[in-house]
C-alpha positions as CSV (number, residue, x, y, z in Angstrom):
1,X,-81.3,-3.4,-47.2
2,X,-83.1,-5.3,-44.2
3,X,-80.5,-7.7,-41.4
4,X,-81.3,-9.5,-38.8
5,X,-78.8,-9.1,-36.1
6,X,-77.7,-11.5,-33.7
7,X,-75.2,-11.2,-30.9
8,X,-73.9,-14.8,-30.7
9,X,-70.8,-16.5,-28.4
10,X,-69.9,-18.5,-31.6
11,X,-71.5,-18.9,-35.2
12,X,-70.1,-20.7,-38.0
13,X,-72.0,-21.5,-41.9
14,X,-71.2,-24.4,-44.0
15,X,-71.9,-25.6,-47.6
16,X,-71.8,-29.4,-48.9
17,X,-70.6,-30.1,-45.3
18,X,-67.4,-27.9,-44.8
19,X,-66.9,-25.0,-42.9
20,X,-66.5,-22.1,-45.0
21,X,-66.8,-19.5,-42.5
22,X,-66.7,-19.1,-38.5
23,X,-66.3,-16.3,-36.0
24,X,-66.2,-16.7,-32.2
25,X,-68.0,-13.8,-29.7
26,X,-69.5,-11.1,-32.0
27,X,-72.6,-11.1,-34.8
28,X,-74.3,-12.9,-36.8
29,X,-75.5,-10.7,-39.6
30,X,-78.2,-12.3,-41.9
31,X,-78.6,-9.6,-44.8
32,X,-81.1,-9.4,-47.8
33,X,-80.6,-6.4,-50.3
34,X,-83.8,-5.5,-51.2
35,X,-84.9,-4.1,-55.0
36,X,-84.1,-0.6,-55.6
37,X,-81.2,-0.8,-52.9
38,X,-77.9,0.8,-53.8
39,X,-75.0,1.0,-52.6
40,X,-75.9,4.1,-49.7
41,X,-77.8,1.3,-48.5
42,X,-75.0,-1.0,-48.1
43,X,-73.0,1.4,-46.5
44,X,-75.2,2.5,-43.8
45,X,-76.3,-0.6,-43.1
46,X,-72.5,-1.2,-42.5
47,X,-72.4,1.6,-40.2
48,X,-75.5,1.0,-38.2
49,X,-74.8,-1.9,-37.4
50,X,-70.8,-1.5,-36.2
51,X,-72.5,1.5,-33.6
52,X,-75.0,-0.7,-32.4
53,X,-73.9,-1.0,-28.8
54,X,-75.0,-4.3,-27.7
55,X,-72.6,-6.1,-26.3
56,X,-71.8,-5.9,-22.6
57,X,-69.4,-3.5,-20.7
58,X,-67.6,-4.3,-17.2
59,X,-70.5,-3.2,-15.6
60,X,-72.5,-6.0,-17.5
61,X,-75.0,-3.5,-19.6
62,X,-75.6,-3.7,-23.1
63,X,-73.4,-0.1,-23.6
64,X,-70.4,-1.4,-26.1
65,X,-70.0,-1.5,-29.8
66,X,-68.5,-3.9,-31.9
67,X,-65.4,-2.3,-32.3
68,X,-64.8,-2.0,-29.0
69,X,-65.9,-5.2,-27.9
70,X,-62.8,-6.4,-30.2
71,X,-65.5,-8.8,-32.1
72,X,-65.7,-10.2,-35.7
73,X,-69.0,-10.9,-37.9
74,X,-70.0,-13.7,-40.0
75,X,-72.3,-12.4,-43.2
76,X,-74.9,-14.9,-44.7
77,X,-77.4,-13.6,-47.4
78,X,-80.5,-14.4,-46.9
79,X,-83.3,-12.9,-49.8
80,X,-86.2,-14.8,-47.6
81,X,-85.6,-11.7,-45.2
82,X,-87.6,-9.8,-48.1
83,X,-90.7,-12.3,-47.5
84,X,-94.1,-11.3,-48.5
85,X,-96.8,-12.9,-46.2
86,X,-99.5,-10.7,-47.2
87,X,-101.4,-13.0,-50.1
88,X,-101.5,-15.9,-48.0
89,X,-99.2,-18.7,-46.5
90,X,-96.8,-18.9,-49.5
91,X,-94.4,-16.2,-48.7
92,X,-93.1,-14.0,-52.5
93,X,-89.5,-13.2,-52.8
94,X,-90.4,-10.3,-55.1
95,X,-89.2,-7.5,-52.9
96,X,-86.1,-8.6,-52.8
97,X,-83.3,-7.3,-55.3
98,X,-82.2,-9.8,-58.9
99,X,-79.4,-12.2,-57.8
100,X,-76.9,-9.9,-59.4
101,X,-77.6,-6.7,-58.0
102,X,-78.2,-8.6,-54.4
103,X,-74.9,-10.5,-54.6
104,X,-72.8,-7.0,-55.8
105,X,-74.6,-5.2,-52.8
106,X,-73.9,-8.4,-49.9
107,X,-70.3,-8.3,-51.2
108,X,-70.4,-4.3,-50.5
109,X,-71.9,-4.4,-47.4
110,X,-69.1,-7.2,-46.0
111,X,-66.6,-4.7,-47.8
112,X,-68.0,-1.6,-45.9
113,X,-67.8,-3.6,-42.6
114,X,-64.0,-4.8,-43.4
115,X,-63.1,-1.0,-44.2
116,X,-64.9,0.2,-41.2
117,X,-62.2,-2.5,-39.2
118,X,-64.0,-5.4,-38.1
119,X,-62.6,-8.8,-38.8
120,X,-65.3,-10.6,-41.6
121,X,-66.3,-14.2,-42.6
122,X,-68.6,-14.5,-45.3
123,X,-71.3,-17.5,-46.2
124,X,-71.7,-18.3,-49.7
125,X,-74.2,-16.0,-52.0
126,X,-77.0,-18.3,-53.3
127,X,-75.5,-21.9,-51.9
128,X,-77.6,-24.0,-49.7
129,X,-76.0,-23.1,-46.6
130,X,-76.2,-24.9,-42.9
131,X,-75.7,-21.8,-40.4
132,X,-74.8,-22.6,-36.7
133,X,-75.0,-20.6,-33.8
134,X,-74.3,-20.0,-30.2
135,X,-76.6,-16.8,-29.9
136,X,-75.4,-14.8,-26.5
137,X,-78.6,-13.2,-24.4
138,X,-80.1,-13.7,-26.7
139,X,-79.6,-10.5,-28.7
140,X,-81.6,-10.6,-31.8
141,X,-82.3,-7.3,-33.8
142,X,-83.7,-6.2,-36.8
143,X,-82.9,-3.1,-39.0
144,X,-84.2,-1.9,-42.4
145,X,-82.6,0.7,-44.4
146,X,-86.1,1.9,-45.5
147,X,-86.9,2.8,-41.9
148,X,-84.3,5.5,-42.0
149,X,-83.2,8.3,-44.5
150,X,-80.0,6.8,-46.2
151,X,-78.3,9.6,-47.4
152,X,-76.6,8.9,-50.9
């Protein structure tokens, strides 16, 4: 599974015009599941990303976790994180995983954060969806499952 990180001060995603999900200080999490992903994948993304200690101590450095920082997440699925530039400047989608099996494994992943205890709002798998954000630094990271052994 591939995410794209972001630390932000507020973020919020809407459909048709309504808020459907908001979180102040804390992440952003864009997340693609990618074909052949599983659910080890969804849980380790989960857990990389709740140690990832990027938000600021009292001493102003980059050295606390999520938990710690006492700070929620708002999920969005996004499959164009699976983008294949190679052939040219229309990107393929190909890489990432059927609408079924990505939908089962984004509603995993936001399970695995929730039972690892951070507060979740979700976007809305496959809508059209207007995503605001305040991002804080800016922090902006990427991770991939594949760059890793997910053990499973």
């Amino acid at each position: 599974m591939r995410a794209l990180v972001q630390r932000v001060s507020e973020a919020s995603v809407a459909v048709d015009g309504t808020v459907i999900g908001a979180v102040g200080p804390g992440l952003l999490i864009l997340v693609c599941a990618m074909a052949g992903d599983g659910e080890a994948e969804a849980l380790a993304l989960a857990e990389r990303i709740v140690k990832l200690r990027i938000f600021k101590d009292e001493a102003g450095k980059m050295n606390l976790a999520l938990p710690a920082a006492g700070n929620a997440a708002l999920v969005v699925s996004q499959f164009t994180l699976a983008a294949d530039t190679s052939r040219g400047n229309r990107p393929g989608f190909s890489y990432a995983a059927p609408p079924d099996e990505g939908r089962r494994l984004y509603e995993r992943f936001s399970a695995a954060l929730r039972a690892l205890g951070i507060t979740v709002e979700n976007g809305e798998f496959g809508a059209d969806m207007k995503v605001s954000l305040l991002n804080d630094g800016p922090v902006t990271i990427w991770l991939d499952t594949a760059d890793r052994p997910v053990k499973g």
